[in-house]
N, C-alpha and C positions, 0 to 999 in steps of 0.2 A: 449532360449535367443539368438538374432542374431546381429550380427556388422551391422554396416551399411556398404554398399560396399565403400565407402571413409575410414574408418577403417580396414576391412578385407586387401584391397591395400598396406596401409598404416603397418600395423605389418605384413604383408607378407613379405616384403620388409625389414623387420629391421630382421625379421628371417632368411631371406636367405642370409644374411650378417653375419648371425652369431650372433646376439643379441636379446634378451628377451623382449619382448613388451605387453602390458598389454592397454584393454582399464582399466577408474578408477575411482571411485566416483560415482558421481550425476548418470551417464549412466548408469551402472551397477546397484545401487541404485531403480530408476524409472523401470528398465527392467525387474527385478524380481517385482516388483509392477505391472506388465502388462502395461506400458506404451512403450508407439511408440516415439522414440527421433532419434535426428540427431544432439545433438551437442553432441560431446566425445572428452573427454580426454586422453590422452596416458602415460604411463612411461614407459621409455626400460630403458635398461643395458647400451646403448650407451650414449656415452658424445656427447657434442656439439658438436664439431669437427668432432666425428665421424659419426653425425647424417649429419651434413651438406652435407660430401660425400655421406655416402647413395643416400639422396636425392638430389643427383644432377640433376635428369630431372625432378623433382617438385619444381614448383615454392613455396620460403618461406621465410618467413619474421622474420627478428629477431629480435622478440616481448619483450623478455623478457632471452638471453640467457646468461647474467652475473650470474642467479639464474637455467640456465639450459633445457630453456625453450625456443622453435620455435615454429613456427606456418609453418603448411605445407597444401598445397591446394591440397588434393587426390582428384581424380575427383570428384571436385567441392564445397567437402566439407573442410571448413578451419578447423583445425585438432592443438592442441597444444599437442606438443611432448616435454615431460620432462625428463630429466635423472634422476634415481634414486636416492636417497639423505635423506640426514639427517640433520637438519637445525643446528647451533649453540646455542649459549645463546641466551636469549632475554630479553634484559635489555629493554624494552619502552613496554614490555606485549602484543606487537604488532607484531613487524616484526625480525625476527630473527637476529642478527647481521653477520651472516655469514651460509654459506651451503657449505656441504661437499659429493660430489660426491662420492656414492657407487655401488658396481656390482651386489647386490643381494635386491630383490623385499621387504623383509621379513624388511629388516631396514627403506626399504620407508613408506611401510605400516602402521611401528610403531610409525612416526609422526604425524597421520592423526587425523583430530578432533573426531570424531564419528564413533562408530563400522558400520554402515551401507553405512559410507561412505568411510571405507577401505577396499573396496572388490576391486579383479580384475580380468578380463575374458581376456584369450587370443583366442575366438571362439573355444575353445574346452573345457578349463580349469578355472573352479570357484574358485579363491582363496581365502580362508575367514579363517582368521587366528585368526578373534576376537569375531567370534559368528555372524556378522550381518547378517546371513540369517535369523537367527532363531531368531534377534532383529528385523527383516523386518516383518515375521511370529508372533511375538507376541504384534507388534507395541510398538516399546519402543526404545528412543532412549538415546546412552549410551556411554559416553567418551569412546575412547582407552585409556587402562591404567589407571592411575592415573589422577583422572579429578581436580584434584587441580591443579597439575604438568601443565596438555592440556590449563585449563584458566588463568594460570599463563603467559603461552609460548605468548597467543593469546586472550585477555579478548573479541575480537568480540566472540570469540566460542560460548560467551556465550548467547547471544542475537543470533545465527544462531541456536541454538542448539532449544532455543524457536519459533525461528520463521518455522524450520522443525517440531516440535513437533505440532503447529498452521497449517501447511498446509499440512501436512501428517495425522493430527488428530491423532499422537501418543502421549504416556503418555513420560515421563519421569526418568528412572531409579533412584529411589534414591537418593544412594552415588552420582551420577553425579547433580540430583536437590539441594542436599545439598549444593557442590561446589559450583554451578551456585549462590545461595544466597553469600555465605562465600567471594567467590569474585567478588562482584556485584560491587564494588565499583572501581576494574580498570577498568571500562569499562570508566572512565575519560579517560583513555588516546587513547581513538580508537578516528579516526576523526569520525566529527557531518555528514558527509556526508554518511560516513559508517553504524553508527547506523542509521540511516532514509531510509537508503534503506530495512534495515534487518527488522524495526517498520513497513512499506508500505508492504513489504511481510508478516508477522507476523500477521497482521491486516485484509487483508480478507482471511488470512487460515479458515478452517471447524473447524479448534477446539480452534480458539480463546477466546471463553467463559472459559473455563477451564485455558490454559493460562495467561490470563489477570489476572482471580481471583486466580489461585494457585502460581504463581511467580511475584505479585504484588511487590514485595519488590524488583526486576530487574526492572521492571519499572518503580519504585516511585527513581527508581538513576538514569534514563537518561531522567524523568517528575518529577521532582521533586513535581511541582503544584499540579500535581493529588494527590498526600497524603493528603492532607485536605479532600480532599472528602472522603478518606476511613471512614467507621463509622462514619460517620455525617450524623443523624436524617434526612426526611424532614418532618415528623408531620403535614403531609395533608392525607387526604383520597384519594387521587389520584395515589399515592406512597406507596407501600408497602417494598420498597428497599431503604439501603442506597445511596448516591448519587453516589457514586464509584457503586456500585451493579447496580444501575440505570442504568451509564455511559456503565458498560460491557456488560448487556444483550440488551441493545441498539443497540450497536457496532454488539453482535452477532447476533441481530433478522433480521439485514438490509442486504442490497446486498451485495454482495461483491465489492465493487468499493472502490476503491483507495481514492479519494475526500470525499463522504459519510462518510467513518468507521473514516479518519481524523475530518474529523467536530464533528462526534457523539462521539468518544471519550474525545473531547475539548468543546465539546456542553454549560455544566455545569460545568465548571473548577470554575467559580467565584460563584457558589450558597453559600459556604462557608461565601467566603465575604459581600454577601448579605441577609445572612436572617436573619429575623425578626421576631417574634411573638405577633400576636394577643392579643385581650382579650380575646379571647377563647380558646388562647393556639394552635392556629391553626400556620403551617408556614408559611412564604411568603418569594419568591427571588425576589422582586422587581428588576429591573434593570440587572439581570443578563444575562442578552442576549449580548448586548452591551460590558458589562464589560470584559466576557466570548469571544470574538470576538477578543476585542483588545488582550486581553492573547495569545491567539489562533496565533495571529498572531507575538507574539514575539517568543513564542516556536519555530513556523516553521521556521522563520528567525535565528533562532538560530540554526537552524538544516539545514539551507542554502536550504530551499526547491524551489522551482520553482515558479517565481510571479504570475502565472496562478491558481496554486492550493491556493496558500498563499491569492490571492482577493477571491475564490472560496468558500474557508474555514470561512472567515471573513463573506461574504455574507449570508450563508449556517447556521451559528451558530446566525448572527444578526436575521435572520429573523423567527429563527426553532421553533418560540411560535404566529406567527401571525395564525390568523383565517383562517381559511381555506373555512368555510359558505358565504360565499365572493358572489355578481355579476357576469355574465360573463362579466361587462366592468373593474369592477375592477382587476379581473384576468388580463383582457390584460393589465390594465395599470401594472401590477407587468412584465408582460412580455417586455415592454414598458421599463421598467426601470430595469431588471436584466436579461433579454433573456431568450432565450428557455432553454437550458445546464442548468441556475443555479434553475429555477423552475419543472423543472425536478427532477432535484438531491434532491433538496429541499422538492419534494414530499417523495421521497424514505428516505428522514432526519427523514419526520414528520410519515414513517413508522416504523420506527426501535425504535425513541423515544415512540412512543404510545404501540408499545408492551410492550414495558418495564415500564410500568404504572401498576398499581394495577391492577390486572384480572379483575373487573368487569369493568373497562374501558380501557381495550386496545383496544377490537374489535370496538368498536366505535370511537378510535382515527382513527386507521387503515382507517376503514370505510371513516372517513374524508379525510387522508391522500391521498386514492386512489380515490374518487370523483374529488377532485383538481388535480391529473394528467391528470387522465380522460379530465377534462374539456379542459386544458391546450393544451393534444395531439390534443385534437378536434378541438379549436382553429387553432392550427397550420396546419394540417391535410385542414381546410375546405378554407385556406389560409385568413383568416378574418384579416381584418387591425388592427397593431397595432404599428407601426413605421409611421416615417414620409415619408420613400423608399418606402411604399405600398401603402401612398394616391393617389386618385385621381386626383389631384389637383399639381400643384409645381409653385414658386416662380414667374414665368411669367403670369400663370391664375390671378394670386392676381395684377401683375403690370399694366395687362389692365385693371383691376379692381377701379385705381388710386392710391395702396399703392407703399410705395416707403419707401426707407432701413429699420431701424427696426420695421418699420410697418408688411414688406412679411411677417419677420419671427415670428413674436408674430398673427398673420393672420394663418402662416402652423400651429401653435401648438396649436390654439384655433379651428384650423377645426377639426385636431387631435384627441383634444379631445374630441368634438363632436361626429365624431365617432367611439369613443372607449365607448363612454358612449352610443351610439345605439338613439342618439337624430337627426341621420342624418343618410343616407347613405352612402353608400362612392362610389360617384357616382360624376362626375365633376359639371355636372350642377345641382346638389340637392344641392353640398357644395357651390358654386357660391351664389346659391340664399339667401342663408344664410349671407353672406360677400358686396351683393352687396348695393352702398353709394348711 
């Protein structure tokens, strides 16, 4: 395991002053996993004050040093230096009410969320006081201490603790899974900004499937929506899962994109509200796309997400049952009206969802799914018109032509669509002759 040379600098320098320096966490964490990083964390023995002098010919910035913590710029690498510490009460299950500056490594350590993520290395010395090499080694991730005590101090734990479990594709210890259920319910008091980042990371981890389905009861507290769908029937031949089972193996068949695993998760949130049966005892969600979309889009608003993804999601979920057996003009007119990015994504929705259909038709959702990307790249790819910025033709051709105000433009959008439907070419004097009085 190696520092990065903006870390080796950095705890050189706090050693040759006489204080104890450790990189900590995440670094340490990924290092022993064989990963290559460069953003690290530090804790010494030194307090603020006396970090400051240290580093007096490094430039640093005091980011955070009411709680102990600077930021220092070792060649090149911006580096946050903590003092060792021991937090106080925590009455809001969140943030500690106070922190108490200590001199030895071994009491920082004992406040940390996760055994694999209380190691520390000083470039010679592995300290691992809680087992988490051997929780790194066995893929399992496991409170320090007493994990009622850890989600009690900090209910995000709990939700970081799945969202490593999700992208590290470890299991989860136990006693600490038990907790994690027992106090799933403070996770009310974390902000909705903070659960949405740790759900966005948790969502395209490798071992989301397991996740999703083994601490559903964590999620069904900060989605509350999705619990209807657990164990509700769909009573088609298309479907051999329930809608939640559906929902997960969805999530998990598709890419890992951020936008996708949101949609496919919210995809079916309203089938609940919408089904019906037949006289055959068959089921149907009539209208569930739509219904499912508006949902979709108050949850993320509720979780203050970004308007980009929040129209992304809506578009992505409204449209994630249309045919795919399509034209290539009516492809472009989908392109035409929702761009490249969201027919794109769209493809990859209509992959994830058709795996998770009953075996003897996923491969043929699939099949469909990837046809319409296909098409769509090619489209784009062979640059073939399907905006009004690519025609041939613009507002002045139509004026020598004799049209004049909202004539041009009911003119651009009927040449448009000519050809996007391949009844023209898009060629100026083919569309002219078409238009001319």
């Amino acid at each position: 395991m190696e520092l990065t040379k903006g870390a080796k600098l950095l705890i050189k320098t706090l050693e040759d002053h006489g204080f104890k320096a450790y990189a900590v966490g995440g670094f340490v964490r990924d290092n022993l996993l064989g990963k290559t990083l460069f953003d690290v964390d530090v804790t010494t023995s030194a307090t603020p004050e006396q970090m400051l002098e240290v580093f007096k010919g490094f430039k640093v910035y005091l980011t955070g040093i009411k709680h102990g913590t600077i930021t220092v710029n070792s060649l090149g690498e911006h580096i946050e230096v903590t003092t060792f510490r021991v937090d106080g009460s925590y009455k809001d299950n969140r943030h500690p009410d106070s922190v108490e500056f200590v001199s030895d490594l071994e009491s920082d350590l004992a406040r940390r969320d996760f055994t694999v993520n209380a190691m520390a290395f000083n470039g010679e010395e592995l300290v691992d006081l809680y087992g988490g090499r051997e929780d790194l080694k066995n893929r399992l991730i496991r409170a320090v201490g007493d994990p009622r005590k850890r989600f009690e101090e900090d209910a995000l734990r709990i939700l970081r603790g799945l969202r490593f479990a999700s992208v590290l594709d470890f299991d989860i210890e136990c006693e600490t899974a038990v907790a994690m259920e027992e106090k799933a319910h403070l996770l009310k008091n974390v902000s909705v900004e903070r659960l949405f980042t740790e759900l966005s990371k948790l969502l395209v981890g490798r071992g989301v499937e397991r996740v999703l389905t083994k601490y559903k009861k964590v999620i069904f507290e900060v989605i509350p929506e999705l619990k209807l769908c657990d164990g509700f029937s769909q009573n088609t031949k298309f479907h051999s899962y329930d809608v939640y089972e559906h929902t997960v193996r969805s999530v998990a068949l598709s890419e890992a994109d951020k936008a996708v695993r949101w949609a496919l998760l919210l995809h079916d949130i309203e089938k609940p509200s919408c089904y019906s049966v037949d006289g055959s005892g068959v089921g149907h969600f009539y209208g569930h796309q739509p219904k499912s979309a508006k949902t979709a889009v108050v949850i993320l608003k509720r979780f203050k997400a970004d308007n980009k993804l929040i129209k992304l999601c809506n578009d992505l979920i409204y449209l994630h049952d249309i045919k795919t057996e399509i034209t290539r003009g009516e492809v472009k007119k989908l392109l035409n009206l929702y761009g490249v990015e969201t027919l794109r994504k769209l493809a990859l929705v209509k992959v994830g969802d058709g795996l998770a259909h009953a075996p003897e038709y996923a491969d043929y959702r699939r099949s469909l799914a990837i046809n319409f990307l296909n098409e769509v790249n090619d489209i784009v790819e062979k640059g073939e018109c399907y905006l009004l910025k690519d025609l041939a033709v613009n507002g002045n051709d139509f004026k020598q032509l004799g049209f004049r105000g909202a004539e041009i433009k009911t003119a651009l959008d009927n040449a448009l669509s000519l050809v996007i439907k391949g009844e023209v070419l898009n060629e100026k004097s083919e569309i002219l002759k078409r238009f001319e009085r």
